[in-house]
C-alpha positions, 0 to 999 in steps of 0.5 A: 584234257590234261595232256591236249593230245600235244607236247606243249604242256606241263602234264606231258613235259614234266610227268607223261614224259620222264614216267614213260622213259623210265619205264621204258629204260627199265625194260630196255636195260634188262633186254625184255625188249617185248615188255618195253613194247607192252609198255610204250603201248599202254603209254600210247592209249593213256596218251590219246585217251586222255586227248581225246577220250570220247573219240576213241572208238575210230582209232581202235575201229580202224585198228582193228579194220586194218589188222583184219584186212591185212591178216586176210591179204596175207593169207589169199592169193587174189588181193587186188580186190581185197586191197580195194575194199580197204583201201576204199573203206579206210578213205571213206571212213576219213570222208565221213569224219571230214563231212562231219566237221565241215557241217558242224564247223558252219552249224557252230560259226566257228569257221565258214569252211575255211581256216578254223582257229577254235581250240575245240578239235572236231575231228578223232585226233590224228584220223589223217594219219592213222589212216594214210599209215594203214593203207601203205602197210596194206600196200605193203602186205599185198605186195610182200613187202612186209610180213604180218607183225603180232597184234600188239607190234602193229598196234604200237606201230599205229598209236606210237605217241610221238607221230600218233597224231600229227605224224610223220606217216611211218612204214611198218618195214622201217619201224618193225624192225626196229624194235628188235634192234640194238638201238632200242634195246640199249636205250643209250645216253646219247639218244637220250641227250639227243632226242631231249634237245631235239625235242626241247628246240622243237617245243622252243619253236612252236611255245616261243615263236610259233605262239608269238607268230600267232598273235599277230596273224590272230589281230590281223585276220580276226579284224573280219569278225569286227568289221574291220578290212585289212589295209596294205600293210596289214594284208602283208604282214598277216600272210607273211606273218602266217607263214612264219607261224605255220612254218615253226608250228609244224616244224617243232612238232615234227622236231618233237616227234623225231626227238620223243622216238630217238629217245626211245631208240627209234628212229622216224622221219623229218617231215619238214626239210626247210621248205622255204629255201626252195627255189620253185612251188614243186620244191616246197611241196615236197619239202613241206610235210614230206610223209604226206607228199610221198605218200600221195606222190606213191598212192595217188599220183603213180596209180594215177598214171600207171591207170593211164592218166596224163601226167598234167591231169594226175598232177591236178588231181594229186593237188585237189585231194592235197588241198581237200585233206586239209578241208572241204571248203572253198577256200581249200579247194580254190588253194588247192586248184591254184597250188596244181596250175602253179605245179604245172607251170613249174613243170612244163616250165623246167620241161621246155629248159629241158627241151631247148638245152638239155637242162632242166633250167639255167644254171643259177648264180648265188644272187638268182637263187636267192631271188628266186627263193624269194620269189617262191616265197612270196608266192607261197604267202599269196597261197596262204592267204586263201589257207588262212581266211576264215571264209571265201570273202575273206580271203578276196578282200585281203588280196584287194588289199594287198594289191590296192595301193590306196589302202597304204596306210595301216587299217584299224588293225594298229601298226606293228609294235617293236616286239612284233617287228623284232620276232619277224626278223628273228624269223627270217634268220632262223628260217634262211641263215640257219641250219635245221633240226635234220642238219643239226642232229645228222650226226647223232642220228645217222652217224654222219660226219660232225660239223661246226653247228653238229648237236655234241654232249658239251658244257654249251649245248647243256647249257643252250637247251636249259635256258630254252626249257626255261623259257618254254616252261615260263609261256608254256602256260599261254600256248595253243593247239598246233594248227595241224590237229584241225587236218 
């Protein structure tokens, strides 16, 4: 497939890309903002038809399920049945493709319903998505939020490549109108500027660092498939290790995503908000694919409790269907359960804090805020390990590893090289000393106030970005899928 569904290739970089920009500025500057749509969405089918051509038919089946539905809640009075029917037939068609890929996951060995590291994709590209971005727009027909755009309005806001796949979930009231907006119209140099670094420092993240990352969680977890169990210090290193991949593979997608749509001036979500600055497991959660959060937080946890639902028990059941999107399998259920129990013992913690002083907790000093990020941190490693394990068993053999410290001494898995010890601590500056794509761009894209590490048309930011596409394109050719296109 030569454009992989993704933005880490030659193909979309250097030939989709710029064919697509040109043509799109070529419409926008002669105010036929409707042709720019035409074209943007027939960019958008050769983009997931080229992906993924064989399975298709679910994103046009659902396209036009949705549309259906929606023009039928437009026009009756008694919507909440007909909400129900889509909602439920949208949920069970994600189901059934989630069912598929579980059986044929195990039936071809390439996972034990845990964490699978295949390159072959055995669900339709961005079903997740697509689906969760449906059902709020159905929310938000039924409830007057939104009028019923044209067919190919709604198809452009479905299938719009950069957050087709792996998103953010967008709203039809914050990207419809948009398209009638100036900002679109324009097709302005700064945005161009912008969403090309932005969309260069995205790539950088996931071919330079995320890539390399991988590596090392790769040796460290694959030893399972030879025999050979994990010591301390390997055990460590793979969770810790795997957080860095996850965390820079995800956010140079959602980097990428923002960065493709502001060139196009079109403006989406931040996904990510640097979820390892958080101070507790609630904060990370939200900060952590933040589309996906609110909108279980908004479909899932709020009806759960309006429905009458304790609190304890709609926070428990919001975390298990978090944890089953990401899989069917043990791993990701037993990830799921844990993820709620520590979610409530963050609430019902800050809840007695409330109750004794009238604070949510104790005002935290600079030094405890710091060991509390750490603590969270390595609590969300210890998480991890049952995100990654390719089985149940593995998973529990790499906690006794870690916990055992007779298996101090480094395993079969070999000691770290320089080069590995060297991107860890290139890692830990990024994530905890730097500020992130949102701060960085602020300025451009909301027209806040510049600061010191602002993104500026200068000499320096032309020549930073350069240097980084080069590298790109020099380990481009060795990049893998983002870890995301499994979910």
């Amino acid at each position: 497939m030569w454009l992989s569904g993704t933005f880490n290739s030659f193909w979309f970089a250097l030939v989709f890309l710029p064919i697509t920009y040109l043509g799109y500025r070529f419409f926008a500057k002669r105010d036929q903002p409707q042709a720019a749509v035409l074209w943007l969405l027939a960019a958008s089918v050769l983009f997931y038809l080229a992906a993924q051509s064989t399975l298709v038919w679910p994103l046009l089946a659902s396209l036009v399920f949705n549309f259906a539905c929606a023009h039928w809640l437009a026009v009756t009075q008694n919507r909440s049945w007909l909400l129900g029917v889509g909602v439920v037939t949208n949920l069970a068609f994600l189901l059934y493709f989630k069912l598929n890929v579980l059986a044929a996951c195990k039936a071809t060995a390439a996972c034990d319903g845990g964490f699978s590291t295949s390159e072959q994709i055995l669900i339709p590209l961005g079903i997740s998505f697509f689906t969760f971005q449906q059902i709020a727009f159905l929310v938000d027909v039924s409830k007057d939020r939104i009028q019923l755009p044209r067919i190919d309005r709604y198809a452009l806001f479905v299938m719009f490549f950069p957050q087709l796949v792996i998103g953010p979930i967008v709203h039809a009231r914050n990207i419809l109108p948009q398209l009638d907006g100036a900002r679109f119209r324009q097709a302005s140099t700064i945005d161009l500027a912008a969403g090309v670094s932005l969309f260069v420092l995205g790539l950088f993240k996931k071919v330079v660092i995320a890539d390399e990352a991988a590596i090392l969680v790769t040796r460290i977890f694959g030893s399972y498939a030879t025999g050979e169990v994990p010591g301390f210090l390997d055990a460590w290193t793979g969770a810790i290790a795997f957080q860095f991949q996850l965390y820079f593979d995800f956010s140079g997608y959602a980097d990428m995503a923002v960065g493709l749509a502001l060139m196009f001036g079109l403006l989406i979500p931040f996904s990510f908000d640097s979820p390892h600055k958080s101070a507790d497991r609630f904060e990370v959660w939200r900060r952590w694919n933040t589309t996906v959060t609110e909108f279980f937080r908004q479909h899932v946890f709020k009806p759960l409790i309006r429905r009458g639902v304790p609190p304890w028990a709609a926070l428990m059941l919001t975390a298990i269907a978090s944890g089953l999107w990401h899989g069917l399998g043990p791993t990701f259920l037993v990830w799921s359960l844990t993820m709620g129990v520590i979610l409530l013992a963050v609430h019902y913690r800050k809840r007695w804090f409330l109750q004794r002083g009238g604070v949510d907790q104790p005002p935290a000093s600079r030094a405890r805020t710091a060991v509390l990020i750490l603590i969270t941190f390595l609590v969300t490693s210890l998480l991890g390990i049952m995100f990654r394990a390719p089985s149940f068993d593995a998973a529990i053999d790499t906690y006794a590893a870690m916990f055992a410290l007779s298996t101090l001494q480094a395993s079969g898995v070999g000691a770290l090289t320089v080069r590995e010890i060297t991107l860890l601590l290139i890692c830990t500056v990024i994530i905890w000393a730097a500020p992130n794509a949102k701060q960085i761009f602020a300025a451009v894209i909301h027209a806040t106030a510049p600061t010191r590490m602002s993104f500026a048309l200068t000499a320096q930011w032309a020549i930073f970005i350069g240097v980084a596409l080069a590298i790109c394109c020099v380990l481009m050719s060795r990049t893998s899928r983002f870890v995301y296109l499994q979910f």
